[in-house]
N, C-alpha and C positions, 0 to 999 in steps of 0.2 A: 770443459764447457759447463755453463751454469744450468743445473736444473730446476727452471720456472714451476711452481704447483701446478698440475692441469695441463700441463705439454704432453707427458705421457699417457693420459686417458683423451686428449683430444688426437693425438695420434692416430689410435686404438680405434675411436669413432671414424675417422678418415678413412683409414683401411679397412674398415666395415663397411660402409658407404659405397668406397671402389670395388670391393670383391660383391656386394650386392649387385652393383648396376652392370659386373662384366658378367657376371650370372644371367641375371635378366638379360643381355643382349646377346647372350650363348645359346639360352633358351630359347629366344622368338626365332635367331637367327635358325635352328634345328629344325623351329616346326615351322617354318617358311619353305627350307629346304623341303621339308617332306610332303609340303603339300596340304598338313591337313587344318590349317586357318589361313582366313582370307582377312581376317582383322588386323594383322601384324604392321607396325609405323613402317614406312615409305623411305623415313630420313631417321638418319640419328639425332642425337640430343645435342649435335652441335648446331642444327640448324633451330631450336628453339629460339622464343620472342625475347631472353635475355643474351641470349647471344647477337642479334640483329646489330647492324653499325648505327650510330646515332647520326643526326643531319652531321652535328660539327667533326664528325670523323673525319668529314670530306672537305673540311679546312685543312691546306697546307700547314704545316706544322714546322719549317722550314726558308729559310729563307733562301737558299738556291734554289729550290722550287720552286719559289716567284720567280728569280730570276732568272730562270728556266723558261716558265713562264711566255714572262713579257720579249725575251730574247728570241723565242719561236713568234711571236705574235709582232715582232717588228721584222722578223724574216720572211714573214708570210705576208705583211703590207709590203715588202720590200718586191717581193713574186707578181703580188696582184699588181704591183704600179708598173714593171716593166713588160706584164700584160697588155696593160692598158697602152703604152706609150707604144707597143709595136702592132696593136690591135689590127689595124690598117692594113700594115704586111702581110702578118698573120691570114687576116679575111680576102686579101690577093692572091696570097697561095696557094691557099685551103680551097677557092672559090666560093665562101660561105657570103651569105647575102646581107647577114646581119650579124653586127661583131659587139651589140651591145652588152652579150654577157659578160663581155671581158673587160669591160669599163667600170671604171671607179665609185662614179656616181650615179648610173643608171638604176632605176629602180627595178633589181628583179633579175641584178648580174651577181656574179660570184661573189663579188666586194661586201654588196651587202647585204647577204646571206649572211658573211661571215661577222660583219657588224651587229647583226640580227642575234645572231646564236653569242656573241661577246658580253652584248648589250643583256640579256635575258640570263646568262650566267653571275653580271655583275647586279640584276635586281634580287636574284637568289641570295647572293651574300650579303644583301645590305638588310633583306629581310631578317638574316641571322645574327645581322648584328641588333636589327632592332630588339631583336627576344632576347638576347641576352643583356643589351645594355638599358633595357629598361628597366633592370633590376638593382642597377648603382645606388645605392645609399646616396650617399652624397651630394645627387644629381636634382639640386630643390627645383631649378629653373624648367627640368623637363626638356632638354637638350638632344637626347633622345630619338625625338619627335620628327629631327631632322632624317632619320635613315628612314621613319617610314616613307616620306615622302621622296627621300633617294630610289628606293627599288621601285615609286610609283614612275618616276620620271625613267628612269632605266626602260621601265617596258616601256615605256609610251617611244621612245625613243629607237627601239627595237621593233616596234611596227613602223616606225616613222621611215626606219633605214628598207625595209621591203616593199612598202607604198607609195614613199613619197607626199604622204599629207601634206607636209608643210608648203609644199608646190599650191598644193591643190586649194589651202585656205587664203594663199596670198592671192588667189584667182579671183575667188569669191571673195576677199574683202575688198579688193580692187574694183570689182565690177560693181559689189554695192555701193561704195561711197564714193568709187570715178578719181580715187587718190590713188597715185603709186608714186613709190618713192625708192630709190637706189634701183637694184639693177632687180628684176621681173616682182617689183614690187617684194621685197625680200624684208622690205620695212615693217610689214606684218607679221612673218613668224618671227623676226628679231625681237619685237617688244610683247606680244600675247604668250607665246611661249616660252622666248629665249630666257627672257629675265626672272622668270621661275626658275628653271632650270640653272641658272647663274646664280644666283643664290643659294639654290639648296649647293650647290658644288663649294662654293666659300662656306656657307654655313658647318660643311661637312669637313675642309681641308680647318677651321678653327677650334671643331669638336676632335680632332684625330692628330692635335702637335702636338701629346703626348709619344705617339708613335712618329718619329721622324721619318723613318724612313717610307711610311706610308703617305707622310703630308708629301715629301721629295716627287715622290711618283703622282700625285694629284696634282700641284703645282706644275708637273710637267704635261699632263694632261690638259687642264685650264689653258698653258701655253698654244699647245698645239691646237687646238680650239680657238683661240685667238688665229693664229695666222690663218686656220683654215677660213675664216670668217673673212679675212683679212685681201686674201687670195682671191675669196670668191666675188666680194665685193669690187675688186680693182684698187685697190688701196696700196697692195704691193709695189714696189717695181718691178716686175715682170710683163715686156711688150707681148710675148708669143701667147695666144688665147691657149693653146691645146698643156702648154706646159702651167699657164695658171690653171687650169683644169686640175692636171694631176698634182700639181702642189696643194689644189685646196683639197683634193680627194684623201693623198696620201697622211696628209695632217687630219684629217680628220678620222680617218680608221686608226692609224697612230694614239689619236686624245683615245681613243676610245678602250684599247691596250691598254694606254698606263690608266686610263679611270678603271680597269677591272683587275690591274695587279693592284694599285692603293686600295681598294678595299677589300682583296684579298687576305695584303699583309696586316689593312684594321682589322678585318676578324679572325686572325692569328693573333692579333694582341687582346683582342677581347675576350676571344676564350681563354689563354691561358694567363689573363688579368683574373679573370672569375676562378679560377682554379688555385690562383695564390701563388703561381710560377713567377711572376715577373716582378723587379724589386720594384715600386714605385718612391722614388723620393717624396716622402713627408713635408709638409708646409712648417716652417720652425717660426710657430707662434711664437714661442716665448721670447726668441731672440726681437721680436716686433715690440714685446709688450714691456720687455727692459729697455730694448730704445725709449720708448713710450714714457716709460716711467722717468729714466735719467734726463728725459727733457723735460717734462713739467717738472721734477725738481730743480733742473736748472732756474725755469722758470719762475719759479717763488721764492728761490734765493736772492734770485735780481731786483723781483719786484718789489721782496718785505724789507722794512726800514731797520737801518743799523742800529741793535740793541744798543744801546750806551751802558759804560762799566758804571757799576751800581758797587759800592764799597760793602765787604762782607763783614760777619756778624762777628768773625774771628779775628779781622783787623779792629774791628772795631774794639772790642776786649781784650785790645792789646796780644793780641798775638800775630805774629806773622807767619806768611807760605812757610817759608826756610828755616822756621824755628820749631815747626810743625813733624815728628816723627809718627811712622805708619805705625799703630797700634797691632794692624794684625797685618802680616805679609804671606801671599803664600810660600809653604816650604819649599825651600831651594839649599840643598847642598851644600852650594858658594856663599851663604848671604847668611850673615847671624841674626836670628829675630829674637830678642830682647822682649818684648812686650812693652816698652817703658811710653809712657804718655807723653802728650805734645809738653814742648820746653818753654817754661812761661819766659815775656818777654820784660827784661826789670826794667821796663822806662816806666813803666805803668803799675810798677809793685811798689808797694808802701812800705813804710817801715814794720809795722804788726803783721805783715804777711810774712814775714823773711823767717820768723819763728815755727811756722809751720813744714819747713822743711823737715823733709823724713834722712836719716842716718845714712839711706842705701843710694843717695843724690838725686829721687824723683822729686818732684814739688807737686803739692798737692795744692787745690784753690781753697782758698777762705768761704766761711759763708755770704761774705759781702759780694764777692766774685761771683760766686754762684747766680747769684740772685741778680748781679746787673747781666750775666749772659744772660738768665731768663728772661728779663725785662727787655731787650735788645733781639733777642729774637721772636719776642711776641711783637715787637713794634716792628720789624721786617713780614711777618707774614701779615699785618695788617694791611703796612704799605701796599 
C-alpha cells in the first residue's frame, strides 16, 4: 500500500478526536447517572444541525420509486372510482343518507382530499426545482421562471380540488354578464383559469425533454386532463350521465398522479444534474461550424471567376516542367538526391552558352541568361 505524507499524522489526529469525544460522552453520561448536573445534552451529537436531512433528501433518487409511486396512486384512483360507482349500494346497505364522501367529484369526499394532499405535494417539488434550477448557467432566457409558477398553480389547484371554486366563479361570472356557455357555464374557469394552467403545463413538459421519462409521465397527465375535460363536457361518446361522471372524475385524479410522478422524476434529474451525476450530451458546435465553413467555401468557388493560365517566368526562359529537377528533396532512403540544378532546355541555348558547361555534366546560366530571367520576372510581378 502506498504511503501518502500526512496519512499517518492525520490518522493519529482522527483517533484523537474519537477517543476525546467517547471520553466526553463517558463522562457526562456518569455524571447524569449520578445525579449530580442538570446541564447534561438531552441528545447525542448525532442529532446536531449538520446532521439534519436537507429538503432534496426527500427527492426520490430512484426510479422504481416513482414507479412505485404513480403505480399505488393509480391503484388508489382505481379504489376511489369503484367507490364511487357502487356508492348507491353502498348508502342502501349501510342505510347512510348521504354517500357524497365517496364520490369523485364532490367537494369535501375522499377523492378530493386525496387530490388536495397530491396536488400540494407536487407544488413542493416544483418549488425545489425552482431553487435549484435557477442556478443553471446557461439558462439566459430565464426558463426557470416557469416552475415557479407551476407550484403557484399546483396549490391553487389543491384548494380548488377541496372547495370547488371553480363552480363557484363560473356562477358569479354567469350571473354578472347573463352569458353561459357549455354545460353550468364551465366556459369561465376553462378560459380565466384553465389556460394558464395549460400553459404553464406545456411550458413545463418543453423545459423537462431533457428528462424523457418525466416528459412521458406529463404528457400522460396533459392527456388525461384532456379527456377529463372532455368527459365532463359531453364531447365523449358515452350516453350513461353516471359513467361520464366517473370517467371524467377518474381522469382527472389519474392527470393528477402522473402531474406529481413527472415532476418528481424532474427533480431527481435536477438534482443530480446539479451534482455532476448525470452524463448530459454536449451541443457539437464545431461539427456546425465545419459545416458552415465547407459551405461558404463551396460557395466562393462557384461564384469566383476562372483564373486563366498565365505562361510562367521558367517557360518563359526556356525551360520547362519536365526538365526542371528538385534541388532540394526530403531524405528518403529509396530516392537519391543528387543536388543537381534544373536542366537547361537547348532550344533556347546559343552557341557561347554550350562553353559554359562544367566537366561534372551540370550547366550553368550565362550572364546574359541571368539577366533576361531577371528582367522577365520583374515584368511578371509588375503585371
Amino acid at each position: 500500500m502506498v504511503n501518502f505524507p500526512g496519512r499517518d499524522r492525520r490518522r493519529r489526529v482522527l483517533k484523537d478526536e474519537v477517543l476525546a469525544a467517547s471520553n466526553k460522552q463517558a463522562a457526562l453520561r456518569a455524571v447524569s447517572d449520578d445525579g449530580l448536573s442538570d446541564d447534561a445534552p438531552r441528545y447525542s451529537d448525532a442529532a446536531g444541525v449538520e446532521n439534519h436531512p436537507q429538503v432534496t433528501d426527500f427527492v426520490p433518487r430512484r426510479y422504481r420509486t416513482i414507479i412505485t409511486l404513480l403505480v399505488a396512486g393509480l391503484g388508489a384512483t382505481s379504489g376511489l372510482a369503484a367507490l364511487d360507482y357502487f356508492a348507491a349500494a353502498i348508502g342502501q346497505a349501510c342505510c347512510v343518507r348521504s354517500v357524497d364522501a365517496l364520490g369523485l367529484t364532490a367537494p369535501g369526499s375522499l377523492a378530493s382530499w386525496v387530490s388536495a394532499v397530491v396536488l400540494l405535494i407536487a407544488s413542493a417539488a416544483s418549488l425545489i426545482i425552482y431553487a435549484i434550477r435557477r442556478h443553471r448557467i446557461d439558462d439566459f432566457r430565464g426558463r426557470y421562471r416557469v416552475w415557479l409558477g407551476a407550484s403557484i398553480a399546483c396549490l391553487a389547484m389543491s384548494a380548488n380540488s377541496v372547495t370547488g371554486l371553480h363552480q363557484t366563479f363560473a356562477d358569479v361570472a354567469t350571473h354578472l354578464t347573463g352569458w353561459s356557455a357549455l354545460r353550468d357555464g364551465a366556459v369561465w374557469w376553462l378560459l380565466v383559469p384553465g389556460l394558464p394552467i395549460a400553459w404553464i403545463l406545456i411550458r413545463g413538459l418543453f423545459d423537462m425533454r431533457e428528462c424523457r421519462f418525466g416528459a412521458a409521465l406529463l404528457s400522460a397527465g396533459l392527456l388525461s386532463y384532456a379527456v377529463a375535460v372532455a368527459a365532463y363536457l359531453g364531447l365523449a361518446p358515452i350516453a350513461d350521465l353516471q359513467i361520464r361522471s366517473l370517467t371524467a372524475g377518474t381522469a382527472l385524479l389519474a392527470g393528477h398522479w402522473f402531474v406529481l410522478a413527472s415532476v418528481a422524476s424532474y427533480a431527481r434529474f435536477v438534482v443530480l444534474d446539479a451534482q455532476g451525476l448525470i452524463a448530459i450530451p454536449r451541443r457539437t458546435v464545431a461539427k456546425k461550424v465545419e459545416k458552415s465553413a465547407s459551405k461558404t467555401a463551396a460557395r466562393l468557388s462557384t461564384d469566383l471567376p476562372a483564373v486563366k493560365a498565365t505562361p510562367s517566368v521558367l517557360s518563359a526562359g526556356g525551360y520547362s516542367r519536365s526538365s526542371i529537377q528538385p534541388a532540394k528533396t526530403p531524405a528518403d532512403s529509396s530516392r537519391w538526391v543528387d543536388g543537381s540544378r534544373p536542366v537547361r532546355d537547348h532550344r533556347y541555348d546559343s552557341d557561347e552558352d554550350d562553353e559554359d558547361d562544367s566537366a561534372d555534366g551540370g550547366r550553368k546560366l550565362s550572364k546574359a541568361d541571368r539577366k533576361k530571367l531577371r528582367k522577365l520576372k520583374t515584368d511578371g510581378r509588375a503585371a
